[in-house]
C-alpha positions as CSV (number, residue, x, y, z in Angstrom):
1,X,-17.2,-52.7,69.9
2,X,-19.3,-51.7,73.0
3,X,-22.1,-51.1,70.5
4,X,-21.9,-54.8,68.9
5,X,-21.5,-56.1,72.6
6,X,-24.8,-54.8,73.6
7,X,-26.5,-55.7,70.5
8,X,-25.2,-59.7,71.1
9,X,-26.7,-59.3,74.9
10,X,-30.1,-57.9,74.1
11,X,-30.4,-60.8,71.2
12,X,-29.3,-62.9,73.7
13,X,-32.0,-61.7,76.3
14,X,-34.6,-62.0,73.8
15,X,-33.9,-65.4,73.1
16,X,-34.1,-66.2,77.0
17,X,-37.4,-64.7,77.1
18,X,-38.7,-66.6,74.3
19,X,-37.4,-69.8,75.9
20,X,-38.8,-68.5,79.4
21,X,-41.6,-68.4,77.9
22,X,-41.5,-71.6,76.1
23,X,-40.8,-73.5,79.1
24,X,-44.0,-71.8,80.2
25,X,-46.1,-73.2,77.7
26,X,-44.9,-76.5,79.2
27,X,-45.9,-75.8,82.6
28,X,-49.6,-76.4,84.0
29,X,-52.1,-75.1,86.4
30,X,-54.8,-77.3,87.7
31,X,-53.4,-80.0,85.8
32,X,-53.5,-78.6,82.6
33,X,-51.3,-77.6,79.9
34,X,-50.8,-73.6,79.6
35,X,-49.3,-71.5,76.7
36,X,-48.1,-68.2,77.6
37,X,-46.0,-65.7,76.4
38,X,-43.5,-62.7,78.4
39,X,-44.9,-59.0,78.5
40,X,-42.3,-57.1,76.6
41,X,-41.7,-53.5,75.7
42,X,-40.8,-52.4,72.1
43,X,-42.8,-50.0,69.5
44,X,-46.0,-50.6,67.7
45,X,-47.3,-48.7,64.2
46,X,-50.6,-49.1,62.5
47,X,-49.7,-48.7,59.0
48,X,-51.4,-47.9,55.8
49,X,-50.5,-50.5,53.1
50,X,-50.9,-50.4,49.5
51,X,-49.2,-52.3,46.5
52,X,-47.1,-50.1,44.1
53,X,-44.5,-50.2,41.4
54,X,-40.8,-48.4,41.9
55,X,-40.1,-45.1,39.7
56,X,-37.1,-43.1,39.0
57,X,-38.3,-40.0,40.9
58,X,-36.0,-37.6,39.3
59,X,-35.6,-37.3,35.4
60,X,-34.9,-34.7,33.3
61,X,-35.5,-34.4,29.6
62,X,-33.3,-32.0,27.9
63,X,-33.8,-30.2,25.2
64,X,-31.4,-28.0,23.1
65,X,-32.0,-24.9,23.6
66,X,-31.2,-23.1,20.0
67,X,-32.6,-24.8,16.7
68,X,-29.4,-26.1,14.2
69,X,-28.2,-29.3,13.3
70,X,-26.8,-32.3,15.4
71,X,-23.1,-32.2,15.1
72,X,-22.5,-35.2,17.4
73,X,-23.8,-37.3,20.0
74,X,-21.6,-38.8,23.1
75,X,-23.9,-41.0,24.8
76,X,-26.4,-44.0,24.2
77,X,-29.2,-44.9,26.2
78,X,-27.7,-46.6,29.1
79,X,-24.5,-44.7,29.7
80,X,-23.6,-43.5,33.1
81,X,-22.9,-39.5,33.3
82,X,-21.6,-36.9,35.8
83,X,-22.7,-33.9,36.3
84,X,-21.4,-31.3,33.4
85,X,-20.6,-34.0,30.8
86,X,-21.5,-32.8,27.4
87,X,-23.9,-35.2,26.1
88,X,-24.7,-33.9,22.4
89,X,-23.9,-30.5,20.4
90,X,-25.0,-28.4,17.7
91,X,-23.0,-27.5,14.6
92,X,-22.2,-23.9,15.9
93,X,-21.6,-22.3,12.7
94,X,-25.0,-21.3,11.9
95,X,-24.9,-20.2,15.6
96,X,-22.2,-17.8,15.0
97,X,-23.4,-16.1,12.7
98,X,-26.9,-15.5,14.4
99,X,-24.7,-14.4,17.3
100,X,-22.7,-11.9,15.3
101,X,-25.7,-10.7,13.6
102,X,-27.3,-9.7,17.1
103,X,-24.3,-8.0,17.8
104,X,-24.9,-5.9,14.6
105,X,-28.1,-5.6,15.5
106,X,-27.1,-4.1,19.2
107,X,-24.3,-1.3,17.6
108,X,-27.6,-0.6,15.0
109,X,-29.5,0.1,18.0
110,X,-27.1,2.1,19.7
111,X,-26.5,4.3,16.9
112,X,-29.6,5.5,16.3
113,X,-29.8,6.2,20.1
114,X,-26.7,8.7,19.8
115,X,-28.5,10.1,17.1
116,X,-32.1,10.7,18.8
117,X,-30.0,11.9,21.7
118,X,-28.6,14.4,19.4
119,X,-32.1,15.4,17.8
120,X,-33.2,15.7,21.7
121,X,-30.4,18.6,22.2
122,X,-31.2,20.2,18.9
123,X,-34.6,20.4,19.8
124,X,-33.4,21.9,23.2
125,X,-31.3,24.7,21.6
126,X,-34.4,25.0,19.0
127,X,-36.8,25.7,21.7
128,X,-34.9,28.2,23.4
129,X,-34.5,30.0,20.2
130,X,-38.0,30.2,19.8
131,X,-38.8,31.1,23.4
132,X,-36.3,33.8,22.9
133,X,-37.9,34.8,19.9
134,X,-41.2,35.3,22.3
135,X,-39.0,37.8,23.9
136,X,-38.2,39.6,21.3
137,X,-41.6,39.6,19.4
138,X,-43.0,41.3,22.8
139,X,-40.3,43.9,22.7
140,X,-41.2,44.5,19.0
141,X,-44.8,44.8,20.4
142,X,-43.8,47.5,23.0
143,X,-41.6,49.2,20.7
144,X,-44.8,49.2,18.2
145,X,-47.3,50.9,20.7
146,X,-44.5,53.8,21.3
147,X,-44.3,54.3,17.4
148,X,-48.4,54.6,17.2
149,X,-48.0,56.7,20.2
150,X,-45.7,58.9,18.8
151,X,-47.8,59.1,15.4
152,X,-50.4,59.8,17.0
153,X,-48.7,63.0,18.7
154,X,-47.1,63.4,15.6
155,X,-50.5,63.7,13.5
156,X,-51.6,66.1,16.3
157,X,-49.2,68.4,15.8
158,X,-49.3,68.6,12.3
159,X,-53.0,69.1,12.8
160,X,-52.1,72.2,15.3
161,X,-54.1,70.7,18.1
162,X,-50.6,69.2,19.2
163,X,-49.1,71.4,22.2
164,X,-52.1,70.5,24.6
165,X,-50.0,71.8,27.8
166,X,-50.2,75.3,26.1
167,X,-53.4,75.1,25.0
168,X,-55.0,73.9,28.1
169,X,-53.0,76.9,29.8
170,X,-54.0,78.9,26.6
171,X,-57.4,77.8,26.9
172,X,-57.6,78.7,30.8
173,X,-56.0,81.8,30.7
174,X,-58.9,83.2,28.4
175,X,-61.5,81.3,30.5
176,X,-59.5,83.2,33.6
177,X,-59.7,86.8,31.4
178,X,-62.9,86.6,30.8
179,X,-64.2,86.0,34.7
180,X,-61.9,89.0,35.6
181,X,-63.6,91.1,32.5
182,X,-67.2,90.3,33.7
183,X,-66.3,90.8,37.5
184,X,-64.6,94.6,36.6
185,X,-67.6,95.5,34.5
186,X,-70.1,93.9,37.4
187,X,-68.7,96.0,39.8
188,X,-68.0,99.1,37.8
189,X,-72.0,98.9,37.5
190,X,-72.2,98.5,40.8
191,X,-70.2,101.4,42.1
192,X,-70.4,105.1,42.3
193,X,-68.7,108.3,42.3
194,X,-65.0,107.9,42.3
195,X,-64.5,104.0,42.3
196,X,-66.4,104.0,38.7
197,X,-63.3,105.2,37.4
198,X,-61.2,102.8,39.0
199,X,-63.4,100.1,37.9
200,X,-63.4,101.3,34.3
201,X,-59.4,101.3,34.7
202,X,-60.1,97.2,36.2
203,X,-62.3,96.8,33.2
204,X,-60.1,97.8,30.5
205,X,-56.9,96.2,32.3
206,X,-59.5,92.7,32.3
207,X,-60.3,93.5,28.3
208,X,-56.4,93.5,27.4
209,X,-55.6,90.1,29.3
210,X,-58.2,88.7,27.7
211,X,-57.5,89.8,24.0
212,X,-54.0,88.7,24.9
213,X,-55.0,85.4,26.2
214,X,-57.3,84.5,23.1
215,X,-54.7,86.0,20.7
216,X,-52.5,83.2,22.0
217,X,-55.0,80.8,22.3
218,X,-55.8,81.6,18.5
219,X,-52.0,81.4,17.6
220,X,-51.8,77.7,19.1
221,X,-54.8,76.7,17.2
222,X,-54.2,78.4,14.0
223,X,-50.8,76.3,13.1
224,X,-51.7,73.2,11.1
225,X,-50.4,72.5,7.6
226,X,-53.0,70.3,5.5
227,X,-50.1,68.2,4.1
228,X,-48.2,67.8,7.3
229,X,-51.4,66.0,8.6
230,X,-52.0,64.0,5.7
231,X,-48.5,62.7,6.3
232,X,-48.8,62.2,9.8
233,X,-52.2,60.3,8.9
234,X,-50.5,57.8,6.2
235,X,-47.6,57.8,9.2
236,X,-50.0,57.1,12.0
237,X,-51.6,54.2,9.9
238,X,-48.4,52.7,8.6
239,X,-47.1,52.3,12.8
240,X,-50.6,50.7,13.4
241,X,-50.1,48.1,11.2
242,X,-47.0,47.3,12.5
243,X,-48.3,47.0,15.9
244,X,-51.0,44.8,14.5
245,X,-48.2,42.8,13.3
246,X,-46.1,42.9,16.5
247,X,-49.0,41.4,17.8
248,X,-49.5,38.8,15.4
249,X,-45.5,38.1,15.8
250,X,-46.0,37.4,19.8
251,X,-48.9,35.0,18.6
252,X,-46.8,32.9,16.1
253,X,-43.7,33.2,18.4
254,X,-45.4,31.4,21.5
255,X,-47.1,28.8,18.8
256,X,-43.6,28.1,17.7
257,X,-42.8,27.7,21.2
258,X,-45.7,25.4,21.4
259,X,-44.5,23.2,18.1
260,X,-40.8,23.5,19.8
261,X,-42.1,22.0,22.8
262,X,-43.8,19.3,20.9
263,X,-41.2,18.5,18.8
264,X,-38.6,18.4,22.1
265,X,-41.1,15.3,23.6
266,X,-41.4,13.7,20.7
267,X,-37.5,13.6,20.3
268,X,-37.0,12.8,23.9
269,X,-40.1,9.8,23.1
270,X,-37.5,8.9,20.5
271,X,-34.7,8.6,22.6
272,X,-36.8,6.3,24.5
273,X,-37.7,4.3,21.9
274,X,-34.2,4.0,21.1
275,X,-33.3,3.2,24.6
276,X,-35.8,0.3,24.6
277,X,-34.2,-0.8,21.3
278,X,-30.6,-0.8,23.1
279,X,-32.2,-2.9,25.7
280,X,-34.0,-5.6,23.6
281,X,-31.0,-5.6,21.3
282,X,-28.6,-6.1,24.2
283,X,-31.2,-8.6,26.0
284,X,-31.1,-10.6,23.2
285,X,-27.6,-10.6,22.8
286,X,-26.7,-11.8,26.4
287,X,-29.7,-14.1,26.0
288,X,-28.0,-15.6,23.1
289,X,-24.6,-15.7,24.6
290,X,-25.7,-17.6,27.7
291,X,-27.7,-20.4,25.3
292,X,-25.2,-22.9,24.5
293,X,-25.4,-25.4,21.9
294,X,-24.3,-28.0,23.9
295,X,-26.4,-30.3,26.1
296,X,-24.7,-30.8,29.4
297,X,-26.0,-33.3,31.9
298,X,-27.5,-31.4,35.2
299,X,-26.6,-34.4,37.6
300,X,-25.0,-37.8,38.3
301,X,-27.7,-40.0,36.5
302,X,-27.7,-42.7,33.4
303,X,-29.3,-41.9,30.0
304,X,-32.6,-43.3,29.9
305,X,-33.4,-42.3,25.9
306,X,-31.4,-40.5,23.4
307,X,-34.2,-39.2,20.6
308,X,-31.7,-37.8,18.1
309,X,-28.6,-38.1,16.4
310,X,-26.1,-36.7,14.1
311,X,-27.1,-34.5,11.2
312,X,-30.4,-34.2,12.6
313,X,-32.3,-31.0,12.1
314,X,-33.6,-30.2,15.5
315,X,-36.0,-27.1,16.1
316,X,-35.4,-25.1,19.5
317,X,-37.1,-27.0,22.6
318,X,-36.8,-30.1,20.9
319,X,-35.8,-33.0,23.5
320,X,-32.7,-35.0,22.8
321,X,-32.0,-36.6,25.8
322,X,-33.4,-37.9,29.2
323,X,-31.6,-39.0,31.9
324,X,-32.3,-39.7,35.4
325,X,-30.9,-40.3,38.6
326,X,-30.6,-44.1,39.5
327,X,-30.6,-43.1,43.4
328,X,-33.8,-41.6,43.7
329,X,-37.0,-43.8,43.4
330,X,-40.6,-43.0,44.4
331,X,-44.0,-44.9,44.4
332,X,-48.0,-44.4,43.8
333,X,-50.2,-45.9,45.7
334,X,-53.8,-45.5,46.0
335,X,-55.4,-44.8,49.5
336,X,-59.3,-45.3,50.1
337,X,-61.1,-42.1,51.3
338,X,-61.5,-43.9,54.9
339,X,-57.9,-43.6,55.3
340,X,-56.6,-41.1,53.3
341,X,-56.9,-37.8,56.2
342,X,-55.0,-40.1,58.4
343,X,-52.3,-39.2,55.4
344,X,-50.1,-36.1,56.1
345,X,-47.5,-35.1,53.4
346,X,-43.7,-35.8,55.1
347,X,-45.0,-38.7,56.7
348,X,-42.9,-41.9,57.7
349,X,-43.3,-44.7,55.3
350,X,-41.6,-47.9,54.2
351,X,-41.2,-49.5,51.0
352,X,-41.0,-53.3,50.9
353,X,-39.8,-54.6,47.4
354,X,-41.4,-58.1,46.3
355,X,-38.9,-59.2,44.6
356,X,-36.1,-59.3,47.9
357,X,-37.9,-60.6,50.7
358,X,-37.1,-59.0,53.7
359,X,-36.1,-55.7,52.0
360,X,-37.6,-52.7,54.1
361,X,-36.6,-49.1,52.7
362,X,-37.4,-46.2,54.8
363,X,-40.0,-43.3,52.9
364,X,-41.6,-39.9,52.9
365,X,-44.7,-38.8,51.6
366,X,-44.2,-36.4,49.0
367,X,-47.6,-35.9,47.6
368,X,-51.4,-36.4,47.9
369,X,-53.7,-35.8,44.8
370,X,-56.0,-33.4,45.7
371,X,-58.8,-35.2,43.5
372,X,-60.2,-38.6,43.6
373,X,-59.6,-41.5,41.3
374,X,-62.8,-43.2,40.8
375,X,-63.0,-46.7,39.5
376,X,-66.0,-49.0,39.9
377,X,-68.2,-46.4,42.7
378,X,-64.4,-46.6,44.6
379,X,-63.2,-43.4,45.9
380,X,-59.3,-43.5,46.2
381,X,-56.7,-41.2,46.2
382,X,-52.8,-41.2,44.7
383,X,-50.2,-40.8,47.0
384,X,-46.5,-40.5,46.1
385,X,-43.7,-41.7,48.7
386,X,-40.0,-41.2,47.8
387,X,-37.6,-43.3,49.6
388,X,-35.0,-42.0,51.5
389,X,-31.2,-42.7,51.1
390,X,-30.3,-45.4,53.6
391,X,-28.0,-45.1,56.1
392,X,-24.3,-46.4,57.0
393,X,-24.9,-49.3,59.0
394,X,-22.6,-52.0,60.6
395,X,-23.4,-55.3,59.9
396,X,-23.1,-58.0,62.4
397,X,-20.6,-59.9,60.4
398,X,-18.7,-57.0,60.7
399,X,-19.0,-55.5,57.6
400,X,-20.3,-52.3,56.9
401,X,-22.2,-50.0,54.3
402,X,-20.4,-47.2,53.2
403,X,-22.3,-43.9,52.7
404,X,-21.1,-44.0,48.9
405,X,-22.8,-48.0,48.8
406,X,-26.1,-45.5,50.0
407,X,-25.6,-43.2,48.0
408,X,-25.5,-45.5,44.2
409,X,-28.9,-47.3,44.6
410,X,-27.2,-50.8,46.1
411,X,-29.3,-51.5,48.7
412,X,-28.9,-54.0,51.3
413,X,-31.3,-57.0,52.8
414,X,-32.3,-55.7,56.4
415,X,-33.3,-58.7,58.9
416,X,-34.4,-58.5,62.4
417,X,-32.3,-59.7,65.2
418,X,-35.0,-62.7,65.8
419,X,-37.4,-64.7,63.7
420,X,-40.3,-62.6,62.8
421,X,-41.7,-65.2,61.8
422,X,-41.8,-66.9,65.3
423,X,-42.6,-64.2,67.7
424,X,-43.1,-61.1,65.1
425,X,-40.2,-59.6,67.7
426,X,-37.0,-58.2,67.2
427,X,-34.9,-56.0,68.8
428,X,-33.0,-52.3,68.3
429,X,-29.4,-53.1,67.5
430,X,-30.2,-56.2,65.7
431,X,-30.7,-54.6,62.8
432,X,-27.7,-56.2,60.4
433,X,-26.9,-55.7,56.7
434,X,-26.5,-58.8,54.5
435,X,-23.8,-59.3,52.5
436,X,-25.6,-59.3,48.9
437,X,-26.7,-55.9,48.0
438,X,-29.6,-55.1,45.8
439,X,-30.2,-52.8,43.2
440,X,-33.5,-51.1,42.9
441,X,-34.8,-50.8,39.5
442,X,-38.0,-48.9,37.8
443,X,-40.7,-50.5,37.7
444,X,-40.4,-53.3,40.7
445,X,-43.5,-54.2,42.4
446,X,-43.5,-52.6,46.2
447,X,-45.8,-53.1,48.9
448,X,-45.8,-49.4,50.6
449,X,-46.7,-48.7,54.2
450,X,-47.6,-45.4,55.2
451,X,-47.4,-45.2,59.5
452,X,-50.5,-43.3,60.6
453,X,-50.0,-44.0,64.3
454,X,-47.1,-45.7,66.5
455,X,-46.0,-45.7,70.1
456,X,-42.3,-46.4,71.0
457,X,-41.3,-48.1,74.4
458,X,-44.5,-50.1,75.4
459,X,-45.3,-52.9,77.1
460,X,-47.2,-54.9,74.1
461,X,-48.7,-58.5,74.3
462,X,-50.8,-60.6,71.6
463,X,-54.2,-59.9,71.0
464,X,-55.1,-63.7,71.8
465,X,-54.4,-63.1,75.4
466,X,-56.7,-60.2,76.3
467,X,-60.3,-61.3,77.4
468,X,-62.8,-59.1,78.2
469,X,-65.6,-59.1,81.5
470,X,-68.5,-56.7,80.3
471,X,-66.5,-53.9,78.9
472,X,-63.3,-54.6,81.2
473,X,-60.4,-56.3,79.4
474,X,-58.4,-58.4,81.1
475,X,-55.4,-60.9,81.2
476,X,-54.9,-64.3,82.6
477,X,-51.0,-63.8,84.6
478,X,-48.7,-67.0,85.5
479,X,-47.7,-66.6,88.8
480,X,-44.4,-67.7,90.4
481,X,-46.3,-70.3,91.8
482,X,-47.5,-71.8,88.6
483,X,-51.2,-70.8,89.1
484,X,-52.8,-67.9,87.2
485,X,-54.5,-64.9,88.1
486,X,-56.9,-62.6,86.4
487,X,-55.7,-59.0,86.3
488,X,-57.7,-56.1,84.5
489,X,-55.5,-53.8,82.3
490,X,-55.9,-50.5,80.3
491,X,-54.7,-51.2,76.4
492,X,-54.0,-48.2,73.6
493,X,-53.6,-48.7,70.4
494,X,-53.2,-52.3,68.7
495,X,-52.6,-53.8,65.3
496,X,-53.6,-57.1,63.8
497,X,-51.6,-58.5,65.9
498,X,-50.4,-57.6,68.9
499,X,-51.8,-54.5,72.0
500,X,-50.5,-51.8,74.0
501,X,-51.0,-52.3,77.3
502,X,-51.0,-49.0,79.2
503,X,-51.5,-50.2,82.8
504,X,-51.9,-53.5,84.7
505,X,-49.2,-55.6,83.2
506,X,-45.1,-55.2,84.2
507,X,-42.2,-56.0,81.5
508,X,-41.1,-59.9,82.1
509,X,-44.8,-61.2,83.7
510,X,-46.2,-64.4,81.8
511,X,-49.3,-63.6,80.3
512,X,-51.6,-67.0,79.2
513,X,-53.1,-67.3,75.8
514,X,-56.4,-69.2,76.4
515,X,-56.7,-72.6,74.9
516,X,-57.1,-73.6,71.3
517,X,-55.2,-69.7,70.4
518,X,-52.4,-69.9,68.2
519,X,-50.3,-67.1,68.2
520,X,-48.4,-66.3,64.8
521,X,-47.1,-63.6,63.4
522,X,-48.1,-63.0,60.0
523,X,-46.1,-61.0,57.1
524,X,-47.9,-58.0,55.9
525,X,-47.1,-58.2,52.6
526,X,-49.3,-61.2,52.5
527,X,-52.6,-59.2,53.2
528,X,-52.2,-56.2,51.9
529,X,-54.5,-55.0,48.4
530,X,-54.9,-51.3,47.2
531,X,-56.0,-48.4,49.2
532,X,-56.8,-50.6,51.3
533,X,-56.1,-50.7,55.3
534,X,-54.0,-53.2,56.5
535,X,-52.6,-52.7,60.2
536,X,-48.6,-52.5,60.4
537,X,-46.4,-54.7,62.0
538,X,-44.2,-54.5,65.3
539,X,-40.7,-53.9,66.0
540,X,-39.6,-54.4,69.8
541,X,-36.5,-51.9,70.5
């Protein structure tokens, strides 16, 4: 209520003004007639305007996603959906079976995974019996060197030349007689008188352990049998080639160790394999189980074409429906290369349909081509704006626009508080919704204007009053007395029709427009051609 009660004071305030300033254009000065208008504050854009056509921004074709035959179809072209209707289906027979046959498929797979796991721990227990086998062979090896060894010793005693211990003793204790013989008789030589005969005793005690010692020595050496040795030779040689074979035994043993090993990675490789296939298999079988043969409708929308019907043979992929969302609407315009860097993506925009004057929709850009369209040596470029949901608003007669009247695409006529077409000014809060709603449809013809700059909550005045002196613009001001005054200003940014004054000027001061100026306020739409630029117009808040 308080809301309304202040909207209804600041129409009625504006509507003072514009008398105020009425009855100024009846006053004089010098004797002459003056038209002025009041200083007032409100916002100013500078717009980019380009002609357009409506789209549905959001569609959706959808496509079965298994091949099989049309069982039925629900909808026509037209219908109104919600979101997870079934729309069509698939005869789900021949979808059964292809389902049951991947589940064959998957047990298949798995199978033959137990089974290379299996070969995996065969080749295990194989390999160890082979590295065990390793073992062995190298015991057999050792065992073989002892049995040459002892062939060996056995061939040398046969051959009497065995018992070396004695005979190296045997061997020395003739070497040792003999140095004691040749020292008795050297020093029996050497002596006289009685020691001679000592001596001779020495030398024929030296004589005896000699004879001894090589009678033993000759005993050891004298002992071999002919076909003992002969035996012990065929022996020795038989225990030889066994060791050559022990050897030989290691050497395939620790090859098939090597094979063993080989065989072990290629079975675990297998398992692998096999686990892949259990993968794939099971992949495909979830893959399948989430595919439906059904097509269900992804949002709130209407069917916009149905491209099959039942008993048709449709191929995976294949597009049976399209539907889009009747709430959602976008438009292409072209913008010149002049203008287009003033363009930033999420910009503000409006979208004014032809077709219901005084329709304004609010807009965001969405998208800029990144490459030129070139027609006839002119360089534009395609921008998308999508307009935005509008919101709940009051309307002065009191009745008001629900969010779910936003939310279905019927839009309402928005009007300022005052004739634009008087002033060009209106004010914040007069903003009212009129009764007959409107429904956007594809393909209406838009004029879209893209805001590039805008200042909110400035003192503005019409272009036809500022005058300049050199490069110093000024105003002509009414005074209270009824004469006028020149006073220099600072301006900002302006449109086609109206300037920001920045300094200079206060809010309520008469400003005259020199003679022979008409001020009007003229509807963009009226001026505006592709990619081209055609400054925005004002709203006073």
């Amino acid at each position: 209520m308080k809301k309304r009660l202040l909207v209804n004071l600041i129409i009625l305030s504006a509507l003072l003004l514009s008398m105020a300033g009425c009855k100024a254009s009846s006053g004089t000065a010098g004797g002459q007639q003056l038209q002025t208008v009041a200083v007032q504050r409100g916002d100013l854009s500078i717009d980019i305007s380009a002609a357009g056509n409506l789209a549905l921004s959001q569609t959706e074709d959808l496509a079965f996603e298994i091949a099989g035959t049309v069982a039925e179809v629900l909808v026509s072209a037209g219908a109104t959906v919600k979101k997870g209707d079934v729309l069509a289906r698939l005869d789900t027979s021949a979808w059964d079976d292809q389902v049951s046959s991947l589940e064959d498929q998957l047990t298949t797979a798995q199978r033959q995974l137990t089974a290379k796991q299996r070969a995996v721990t065969a080749a295990e227990r194989t390999l160890e019996a082979k590295k065990a086998a390793v073992t062995t062979a190298e015991r057999n090896l050792i065992q073989a060197e002892i049995n040459v060894r002892n062939a060996e010793i056995a061939l040398e005693q046969a051959q009497g030349t065995y018992k070396w211990p004695d005979i190296e003793i045997a061997e020395a204790n003739v070497e040792k007689a003999k140095a004691n013989l040749q020292y008795a008789i050297d020093s029996r030589d050497a002596s006289s008188g009685d020691m001679t005969a000592v001596w001779d005793r020495a030398v024929a005690k030296a004589q005896t352990e000699l004879n001894s010692a090589q009678a033993t020595l000759d005993a050891l050496l004298s002992d071999a049998d002919p076909d003992q040795v002969a035996i012990k030779k065929m022996q020795l040689t038989i225990v030889q080639g066994q060791y050559s074979d022990a050897e030989k035994a290691i050497d395939d043993a620790k090859l098939a160790v090597s094979d063993a090993e080989l065989a072990l990675e290629d079975a675990r490789l297998a398992v692998g394999d096999a686990e892949k296939a259990v993968a794939k298999a099971q992949k495909n079988l979830d893959e399948a189980r989430q595919k439906s043969p059904e097509i269900i409708a992804p949002f709130d929308g209407f069917v916009t074409a149905v491209n099959v019907s039942g008993g048709d043979e449709i191929t995976k992929g294949t597009v049976a429906i399209q539907v889009a969302d009747p709430n959602k609407f976008q438009a292409d315009i072209l913008v010149s290369e002049m203008d287009i860097l003033k363009v930033k993506v999420g910009g503000d925009a409006r979208v004014q349909v032809a077709a219901a004057s005084g329709l304004s929709l609010p807009a965001k850009v969405t998208q800029i081509a990144p490459t030129a369209t070139i027609q006839s040596g002119v360089v534009n470029y395609a921008v998308t704006v999508e307009v935005q949901p509008l919101p709940a608003t009051g309307a002065s007669s009191g009745n008001t626009t629900t969010p779910r009247q936003a939310a279905t695409g019927d839009v309402t006529r928005q009007f300022s508080g005052t004739s634009r077409g008087q002033t060009g000014l209106s004010t914040s809060g007069q903003a009212a919704t009129a009764a007959q709603s409107f429904q956007l449809r594809q393909g209406l013809t838009v004029t879209v204007s893209i805001t590039i700059v805008q200042a909110s909550g400035v003192l503005l005045v019409p272009n036809a009053a500022i005058q300049t002196q050199g490069r110093q613009p000024y105003v002509q001001v009414l005074t209270s007395s009824g004469a006028t005054e020149n006073r220099n200003i600072q301006t900002g940014i302006s449109n086609y029709q109206y300037i920001e004054v920045t300094s200079g000027l206060n809010e309520g001061e008469l400003v005259v427009i020199p003679k022979g100026t008409t001020v009007t306020t003229t509807s963009t739409s009226s001026q505006q051609r592709p990619g081209g630029f055609i400054p925005g117009g004002m709203i006073i808040r």
